[in-house]
N, C-alpha and C positions, 0 to 999 in steps of 0.2 A: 534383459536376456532374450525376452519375445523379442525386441522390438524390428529386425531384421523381417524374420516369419511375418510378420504384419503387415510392415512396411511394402514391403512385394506383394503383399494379395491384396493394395489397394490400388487404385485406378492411376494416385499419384506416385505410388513409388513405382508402377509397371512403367509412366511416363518418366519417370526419372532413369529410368535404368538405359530404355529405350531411346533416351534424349543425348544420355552418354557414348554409347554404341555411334549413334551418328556423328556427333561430335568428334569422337575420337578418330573416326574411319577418313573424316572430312579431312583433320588435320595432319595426317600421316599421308595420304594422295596427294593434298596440294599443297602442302607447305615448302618445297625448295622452286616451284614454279611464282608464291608467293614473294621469296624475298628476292626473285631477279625481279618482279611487280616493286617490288619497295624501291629498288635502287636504281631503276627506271627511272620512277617518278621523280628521284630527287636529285639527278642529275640528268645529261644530257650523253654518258659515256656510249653511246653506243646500243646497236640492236640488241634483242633479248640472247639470240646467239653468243653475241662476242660479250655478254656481262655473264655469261652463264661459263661459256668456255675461260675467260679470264680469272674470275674466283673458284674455279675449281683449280684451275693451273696454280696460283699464288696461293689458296689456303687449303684447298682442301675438299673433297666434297663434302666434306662436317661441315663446312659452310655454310652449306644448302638450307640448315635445321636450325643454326644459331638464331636462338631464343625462341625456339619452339615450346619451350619450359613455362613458358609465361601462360600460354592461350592452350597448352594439355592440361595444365594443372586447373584450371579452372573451366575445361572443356565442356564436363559433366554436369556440374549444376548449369550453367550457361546456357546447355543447348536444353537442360531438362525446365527449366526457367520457359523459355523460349516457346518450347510445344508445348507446354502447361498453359502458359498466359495466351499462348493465341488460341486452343480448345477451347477456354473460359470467354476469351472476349471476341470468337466468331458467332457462340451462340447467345454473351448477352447483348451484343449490339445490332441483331435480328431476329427476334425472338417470335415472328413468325414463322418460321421453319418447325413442325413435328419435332420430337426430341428424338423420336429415332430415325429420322430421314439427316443426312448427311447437309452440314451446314450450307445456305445460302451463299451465291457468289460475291451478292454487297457484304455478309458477314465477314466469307473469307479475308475480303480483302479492307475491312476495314479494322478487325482482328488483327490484321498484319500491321497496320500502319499501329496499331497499341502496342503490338509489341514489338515493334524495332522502336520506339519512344522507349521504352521501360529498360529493355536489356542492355541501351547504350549505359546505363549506369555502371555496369557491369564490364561492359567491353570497352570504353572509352580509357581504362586506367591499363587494361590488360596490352592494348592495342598501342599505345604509348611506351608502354615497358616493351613488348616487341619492336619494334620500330627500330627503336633506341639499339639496339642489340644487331638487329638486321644491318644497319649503317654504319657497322663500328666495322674499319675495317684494320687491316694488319698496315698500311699506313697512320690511320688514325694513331692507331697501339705506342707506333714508336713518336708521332710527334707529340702525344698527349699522356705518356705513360699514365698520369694521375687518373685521367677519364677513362682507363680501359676497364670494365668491369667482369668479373667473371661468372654471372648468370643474370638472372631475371630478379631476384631477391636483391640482389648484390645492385643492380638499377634501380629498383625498386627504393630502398634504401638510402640508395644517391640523392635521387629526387626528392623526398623527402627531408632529408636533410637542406638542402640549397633551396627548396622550391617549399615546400610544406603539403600538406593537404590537398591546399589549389593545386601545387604543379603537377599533381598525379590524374587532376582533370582537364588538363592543357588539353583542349582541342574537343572537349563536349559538345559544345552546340551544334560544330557541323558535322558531328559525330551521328547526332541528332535530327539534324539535318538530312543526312546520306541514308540513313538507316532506318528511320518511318517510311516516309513512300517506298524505298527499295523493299521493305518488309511484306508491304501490301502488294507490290507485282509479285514478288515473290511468290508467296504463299497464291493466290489466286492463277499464278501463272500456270504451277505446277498442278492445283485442281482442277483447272481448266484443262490441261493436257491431256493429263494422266485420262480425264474422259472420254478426249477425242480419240487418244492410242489406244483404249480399251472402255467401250461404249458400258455403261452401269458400275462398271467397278468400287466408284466413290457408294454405293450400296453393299453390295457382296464381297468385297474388298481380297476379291481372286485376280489381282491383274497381275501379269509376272514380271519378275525381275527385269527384263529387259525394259517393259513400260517404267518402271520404277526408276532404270537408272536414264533413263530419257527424259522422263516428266521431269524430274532432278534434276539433270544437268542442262536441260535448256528453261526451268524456272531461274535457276541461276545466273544465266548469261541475261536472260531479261533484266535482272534487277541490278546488275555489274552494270551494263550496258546504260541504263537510266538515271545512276546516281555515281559515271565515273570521272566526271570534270567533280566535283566535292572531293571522292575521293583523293584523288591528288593534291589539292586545296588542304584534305588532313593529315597526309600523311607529309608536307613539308612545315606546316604547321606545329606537328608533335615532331617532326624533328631538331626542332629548335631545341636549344637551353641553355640556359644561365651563363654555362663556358665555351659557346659558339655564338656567330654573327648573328644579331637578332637582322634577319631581312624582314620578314613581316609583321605589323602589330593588326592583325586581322584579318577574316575573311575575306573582306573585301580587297583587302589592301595586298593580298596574297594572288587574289586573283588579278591585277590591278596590275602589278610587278610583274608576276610570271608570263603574261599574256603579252604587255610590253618588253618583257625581255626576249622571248622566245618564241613570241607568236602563240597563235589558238590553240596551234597543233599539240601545244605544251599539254592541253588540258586531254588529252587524247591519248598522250604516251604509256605507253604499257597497256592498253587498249587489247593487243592481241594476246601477251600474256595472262593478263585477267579472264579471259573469256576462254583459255585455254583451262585456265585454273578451276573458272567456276563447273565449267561444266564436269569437270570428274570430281572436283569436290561434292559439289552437290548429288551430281548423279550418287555419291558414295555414300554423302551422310541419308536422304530418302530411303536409298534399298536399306540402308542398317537400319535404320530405323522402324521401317514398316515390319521387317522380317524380326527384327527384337521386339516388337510391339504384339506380332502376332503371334509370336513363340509363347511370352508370357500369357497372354489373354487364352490361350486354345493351351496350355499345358505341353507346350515343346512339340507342337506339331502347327507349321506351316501350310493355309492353306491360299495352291495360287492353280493358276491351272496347265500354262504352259511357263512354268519355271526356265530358265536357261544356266 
């Protein structure tokens, strides 16, 4: 009956709460820029324009959000996971930094690379089940009526049936891969910024909103930009399954193919979309975050100096 009232006046349920908020803000901004990113990558149809104007025209702009279900519903521990594990392992993996001075840069960012390793456990099943949803289109529907699924459970579900256990971590390792180093630009990118755009900040933690959604959304494009030939590599990867053409049996072999089918450039596609994506996603999840992190810690009052 406490357990709520408690759970909030601790350091981890204010980061859980705060972890949510971001998450959630992240995935509402950039998820219909996300899935023209998806169907970029795994075909050859055309600019981001004409894949965006075409699946609006043929289904719908509800288009845009199929299988958004997947990556909302587990948004919240996800990203509360995410800021928890890297707070704990930026200060124990530099443990010369004061405990009340603001983590070290080698912490930040080797913090990051811990936790983009740990939370692919988490995103690599979630990211798969999207995917899978993103690429079904109203062609598929009618040649495959058996494969059409109706949500993220309902995928879920499938896979598990046909595939088991494993097939729900189809595509971990480069998951793994993509997601520790991109963690560590990441995170260090954005504390890196956020200092330059507003000198002591990461101390006083008055820097405004604008810095917030800056630092944010060009930590993001750093870490898109570093780890997005993988990306591509996972997401044709997790597009495979059981009742489509197996083309790749491996990282390598994905990149092997692709690069001989289509040239380098392949590894590159959706490149402007991504970076379109990350930067308002990030810019979004950052500000939600810092200002839900501060609301809780200061009792529903914000403090920053020149807010916008």
């Amino acid at each position: 009956m406490d357990f709520w009232p408690e759970f909030l006046a601790s350091s981890w349920g204010k980061e859980f709460v705060a972890g949510g908020f971001g998450g959630i803000a992240g995935i509402f901004a950039g998820y219909p820029l996300d899935t023209v990113r998806i169907l970029q990558q795994n075909s050859n149809s055309g600019s981001a324009f004409n894949i965006l104007r075409r699946l609006v025209a043929t289904e719908g702009p509800q288009a845009l959000y199929r299988g958004m279900g997947a990556p909302l519903a587990s948004v919240t521990f996800q990203n509360a996971m995410v800021f928890q594990i890297y707070a704990i392992l930026s200060r124990a993996l530099d443990r010369s930094v004061p405990a009340n001075d603001p983590p070290s840069y080698k912490g930040v960012a080797l913090g990051g690379v811990g936790t983009g390793a740990i939370q692919s456990i988490i995103l690599c099943p979630v990211e798969l089940v999207k995917i899978r949803l993103q690429l079904q289109s109203t062609y598929h529907a009618r040649s495959h009526q058996a494969d059409r699924h109706k949500g993220p459970i309902d995928v879920a579900r499938s896979i598990l049936r046909r595939e088991g256990l494993r097939g729900m971590f189809r595509g971990f390792a480069i998951t793994v891969l993509r997601d520790a180093p991109a963690h560590g630009l990441y995170f260090w990118s954005y504390e890196y910024m956020r200092e330059q755009l507003h000198p002591g900040c990461r101390k006083n933690c008055q820097e405004s909103l604008r810095t917030m959604l800056m630092a944010g959304g060009l930590a993001g494009v750093a870490s898109w930009v570093c780890c997005y030939p993988l990306d591509v590599a996972k997401t044709r990867l997790q597009a495979q399954s059981p009742s489509s053409i197996q083309k790749y049996n491996g990282i390598i072999d994905c990149f092997n193919k692709s690069v001989k089918a289509e040239g380098y450039s392949v590894l590159w596609r959706g490149l402007g979309t991504a970076v379109a994506r990350a930067f308002v996603v990030n810019g979004a999840i950052f500000s939600a975050y810092e200002i839900a992190l501060r609301c809780l810690f200061n009792n529903g009052s914000i403090q920053t100096e020149n807010t916008i």
